[in-house]
SEVEX-447461 format. One record per residue (C-alpha): residue in one letter; x, y, z. Coordinates in steps of 0.5 Angstrom, whole numbers. Example, Ala and Ser with C-alpha at 12.3 -4.5 7.8 and 13.67 -1.06 7.14 Angstrom:
BEGIN
+----+-------+-------+-------+
| aa |     u |     v |     w |
+----+-------+-------+-------+
|  A |    25 |    -9 |    16 |
|  S |    27 |    -2 |    14 |
+----+-------+-------+-------+
This chain:
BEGIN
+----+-------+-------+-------+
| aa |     u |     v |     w |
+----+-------+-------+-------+
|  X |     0 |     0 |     0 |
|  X |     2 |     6 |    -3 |
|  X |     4 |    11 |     3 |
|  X |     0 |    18 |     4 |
|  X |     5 |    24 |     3 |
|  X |     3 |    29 |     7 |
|  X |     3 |    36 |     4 |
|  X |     9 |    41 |     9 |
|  X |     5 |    49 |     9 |
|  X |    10 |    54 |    10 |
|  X |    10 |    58 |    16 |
|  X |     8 |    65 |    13 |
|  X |     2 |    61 |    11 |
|  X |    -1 |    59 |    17 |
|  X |    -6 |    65 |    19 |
|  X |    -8 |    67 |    11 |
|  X |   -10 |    59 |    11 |
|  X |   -13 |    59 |    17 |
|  X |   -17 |    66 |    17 |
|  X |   -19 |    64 |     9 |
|  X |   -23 |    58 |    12 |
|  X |   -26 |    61 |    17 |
|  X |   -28 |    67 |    12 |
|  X |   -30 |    63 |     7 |
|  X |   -35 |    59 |    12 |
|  X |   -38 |    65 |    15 |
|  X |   -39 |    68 |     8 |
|  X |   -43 |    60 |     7 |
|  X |   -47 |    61 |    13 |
|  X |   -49 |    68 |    11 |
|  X |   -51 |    67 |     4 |
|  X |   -55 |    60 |     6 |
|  X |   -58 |    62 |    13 |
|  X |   -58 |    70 |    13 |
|  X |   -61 |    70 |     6 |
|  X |   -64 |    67 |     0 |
|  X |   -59 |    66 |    -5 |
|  X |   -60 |    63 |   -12 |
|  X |   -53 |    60 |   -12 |
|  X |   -52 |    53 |   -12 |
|  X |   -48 |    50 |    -6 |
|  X |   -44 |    46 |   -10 |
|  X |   -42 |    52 |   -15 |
|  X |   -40 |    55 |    -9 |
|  X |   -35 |    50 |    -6 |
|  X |   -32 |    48 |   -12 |
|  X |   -31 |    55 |   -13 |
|  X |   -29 |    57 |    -5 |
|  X |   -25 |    50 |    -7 |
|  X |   -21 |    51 |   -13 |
|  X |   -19 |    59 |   -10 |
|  X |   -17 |    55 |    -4 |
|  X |   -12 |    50 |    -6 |
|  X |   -10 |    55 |   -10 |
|  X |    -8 |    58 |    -4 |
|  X |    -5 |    52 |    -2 |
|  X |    -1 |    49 |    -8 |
|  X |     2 |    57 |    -7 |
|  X |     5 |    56 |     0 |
|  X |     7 |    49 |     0 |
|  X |    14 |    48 |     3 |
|  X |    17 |    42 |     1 |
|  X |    23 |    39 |     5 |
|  X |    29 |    39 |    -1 |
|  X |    37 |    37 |     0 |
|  X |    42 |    38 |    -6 |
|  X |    44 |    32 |    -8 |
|  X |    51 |    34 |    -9 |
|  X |    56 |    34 |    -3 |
|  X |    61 |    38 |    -5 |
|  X |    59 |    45 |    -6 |
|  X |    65 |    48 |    -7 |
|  X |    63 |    53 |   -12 |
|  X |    57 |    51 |   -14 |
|  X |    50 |    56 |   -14 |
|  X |    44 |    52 |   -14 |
|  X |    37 |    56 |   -16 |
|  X |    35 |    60 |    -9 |
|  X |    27 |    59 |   -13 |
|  X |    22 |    55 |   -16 |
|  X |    20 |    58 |   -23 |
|  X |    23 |    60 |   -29 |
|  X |    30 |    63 |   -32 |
|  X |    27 |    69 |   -35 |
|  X |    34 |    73 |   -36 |
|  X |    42 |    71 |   -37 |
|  X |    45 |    78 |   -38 |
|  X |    52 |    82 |   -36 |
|  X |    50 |    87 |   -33 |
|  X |    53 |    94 |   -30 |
|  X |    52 |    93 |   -22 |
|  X |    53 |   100 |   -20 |
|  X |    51 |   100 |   -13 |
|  X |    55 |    95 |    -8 |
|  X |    60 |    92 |   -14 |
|  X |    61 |    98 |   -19 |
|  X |    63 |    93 |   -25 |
|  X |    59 |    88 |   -28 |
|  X |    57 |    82 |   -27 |
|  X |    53 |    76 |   -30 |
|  X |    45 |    77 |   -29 |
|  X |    41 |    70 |   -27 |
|  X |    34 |    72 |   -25 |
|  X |    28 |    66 |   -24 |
|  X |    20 |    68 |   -25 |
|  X |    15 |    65 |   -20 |
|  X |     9 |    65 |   -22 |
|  X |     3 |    64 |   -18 |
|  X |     3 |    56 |   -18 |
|  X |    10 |    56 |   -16 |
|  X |    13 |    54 |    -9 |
|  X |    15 |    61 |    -7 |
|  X |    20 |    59 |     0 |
|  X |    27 |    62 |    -3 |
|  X |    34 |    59 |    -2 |
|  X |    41 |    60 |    -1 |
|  X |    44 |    59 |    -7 |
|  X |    51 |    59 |    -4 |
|  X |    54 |    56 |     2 |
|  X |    58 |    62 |     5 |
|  X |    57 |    68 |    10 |
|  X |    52 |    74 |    10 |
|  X |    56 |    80 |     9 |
|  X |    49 |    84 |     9 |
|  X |    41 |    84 |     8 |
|  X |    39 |    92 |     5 |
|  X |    31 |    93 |     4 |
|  X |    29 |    97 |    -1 |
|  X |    21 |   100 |    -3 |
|  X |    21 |   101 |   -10 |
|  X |    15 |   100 |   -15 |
|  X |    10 |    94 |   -17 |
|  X |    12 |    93 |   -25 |
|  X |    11 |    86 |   -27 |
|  X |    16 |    81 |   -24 |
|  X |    19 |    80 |   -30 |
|  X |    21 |    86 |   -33 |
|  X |    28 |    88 |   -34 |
|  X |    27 |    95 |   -29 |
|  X |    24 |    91 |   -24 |
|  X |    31 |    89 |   -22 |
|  X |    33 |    96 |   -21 |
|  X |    26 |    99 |   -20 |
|  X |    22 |    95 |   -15 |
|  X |    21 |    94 |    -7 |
|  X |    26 |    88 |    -6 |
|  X |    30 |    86 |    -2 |
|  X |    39 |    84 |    -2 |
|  X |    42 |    80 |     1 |
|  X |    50 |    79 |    -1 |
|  X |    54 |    73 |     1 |
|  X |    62 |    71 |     1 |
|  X |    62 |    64 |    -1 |
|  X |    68 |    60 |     3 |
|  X |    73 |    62 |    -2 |
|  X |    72 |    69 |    -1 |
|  X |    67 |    71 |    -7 |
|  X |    61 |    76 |    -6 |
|  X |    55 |    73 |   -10 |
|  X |    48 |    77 |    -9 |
|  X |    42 |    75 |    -9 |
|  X |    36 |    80 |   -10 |
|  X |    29 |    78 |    -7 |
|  X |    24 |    82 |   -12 |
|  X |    17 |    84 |   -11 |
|  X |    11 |    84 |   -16 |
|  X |     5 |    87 |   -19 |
|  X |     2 |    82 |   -15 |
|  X |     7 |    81 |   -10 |
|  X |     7 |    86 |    -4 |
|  X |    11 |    83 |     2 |
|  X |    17 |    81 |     1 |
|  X |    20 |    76 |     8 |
|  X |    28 |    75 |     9 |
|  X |    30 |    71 |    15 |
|  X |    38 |    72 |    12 |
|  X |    41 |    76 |    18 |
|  X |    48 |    79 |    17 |
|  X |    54 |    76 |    19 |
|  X |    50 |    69 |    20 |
|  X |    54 |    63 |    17 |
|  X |    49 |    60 |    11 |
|  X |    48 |    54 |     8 |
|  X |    45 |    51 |     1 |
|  X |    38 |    48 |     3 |
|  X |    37 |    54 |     8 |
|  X |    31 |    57 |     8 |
|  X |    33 |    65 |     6 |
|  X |    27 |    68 |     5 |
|  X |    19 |    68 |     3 |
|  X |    16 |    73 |    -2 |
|  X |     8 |    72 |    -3 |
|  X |     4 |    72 |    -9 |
|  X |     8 |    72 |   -15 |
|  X |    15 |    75 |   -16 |
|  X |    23 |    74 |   -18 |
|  X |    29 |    73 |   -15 |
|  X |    35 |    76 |   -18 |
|  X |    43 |    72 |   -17 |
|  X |    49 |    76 |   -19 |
|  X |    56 |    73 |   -21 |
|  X |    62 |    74 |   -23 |
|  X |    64 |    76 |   -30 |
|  X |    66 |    68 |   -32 |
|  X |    62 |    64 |   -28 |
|  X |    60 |    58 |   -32 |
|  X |    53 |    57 |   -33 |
|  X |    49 |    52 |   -33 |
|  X |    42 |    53 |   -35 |
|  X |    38 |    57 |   -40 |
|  X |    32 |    62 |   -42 |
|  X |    26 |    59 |   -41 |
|  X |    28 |    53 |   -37 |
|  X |    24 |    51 |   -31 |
|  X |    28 |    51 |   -24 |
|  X |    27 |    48 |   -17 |
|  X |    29 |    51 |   -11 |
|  X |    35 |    48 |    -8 |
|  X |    36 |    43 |   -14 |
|  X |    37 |    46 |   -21 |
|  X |    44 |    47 |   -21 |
|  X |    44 |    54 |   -24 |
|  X |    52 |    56 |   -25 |
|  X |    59 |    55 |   -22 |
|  X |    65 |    60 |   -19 |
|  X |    71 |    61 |   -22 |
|  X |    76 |    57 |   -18 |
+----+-------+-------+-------+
């Protein structure tokens, strides 16, 4: 007999999940006992249904380890979803020179717990408030509410990885704290509702995926380090 996998929830979903039943319960009662309603029962709970698990698809927290042991320069993807850029780009606030752009798209389906992408130190963790373009923008890297946390790997390179709000997104959680020594299937943060994250390597890193491929947080090997 196949055995049951039971499904992990995330902790910043405990109060919406709960509180979301309690509403959708009230509203039940309110529309079959306080008024006469026209509404079929059984439309309203496969609506109520279909939003709910959607809800609960989003705030699934799946329990992940990296395959490989050894970590050594190797930067695994910090997010379920998409690869939606592979660019250099000018980094003028922290590196003042350029680096190579991985940026991963979550769409409201995928798992939205964010990983380590590398093992290391923390170096700091900035907030920004910015704008709400559309998670997969170009200017949403620059222009949106986001969040960064740098991280010196044990060979003394700083990787940064940038937590960014959407059109849809509007808190962004980081649990990363400066000075903390962090490790790959840690837990870096959260962002609710549809969102990107953003890694920015040194010129010359080799990458390992491309445009449009799909990504699994803490699974996918997205890049490795100059040695």
């Amino acid at each position: 007999m196949k055995k049951f996998k039971r499904i992990r929830i995330h902790r910043e979903g405990t109060d919406t999940l709960i509180y979301g039943f309690i509403a959708f319960g009230a509203i039940a009662l309110l529309l079959w006992r306080g008024f006469e309603t026209k509404i079929p029962f059984w439309l309203f709970i496969v609506v109520f249904g279909t939003a709910y698990g959607i809800v609960l698809n989003f705030y699934r927290c799946p329990r992940r380890y990296f395959s490989k042991d050894d970590t050594t320069n190797l930067v695994v993807a910090p997010a379920d979803g998409k690869v939606v850029v592979i660019e250099e780009v000018d980094e003028d606030r922290y590196f003042h020179d350029r680096r190579l752009m991985i940026s991963i798209f979550m769409s409201l389906f995928n798992v939205h717990a964010n990983w380590f992408p590398v093992d290391g130190k923390v170096k700091f963790v900035k907030h920004k408030n910015g704008n709400y373009h559309k998670a997969w923008l170009p200017k949403a890297s620059e222009e949106n509410e986001r969040a960064d946390v740098m991280i010196t790997t044990p060979s003394g390179t700083d990787v940064l990885c940038r937590q960014i709000a959407g059109a849809v997104a509007r808190r962004i959680v980081t649990y990363a704290k400066e000075g903390e020594v962090c490790y790959i299937d840690e837990h870096l943060g959260f962002i609710k509702f549809g969102s990107r994250v953003d890694v920015f390597l040194p010129i010359g890193s080799e990458v390992c995926v491309k445009v449009g491929q799909k990504t699994t947080g803490d699974q996918t090997l997205i890049a490795r380090l100059k040695e």
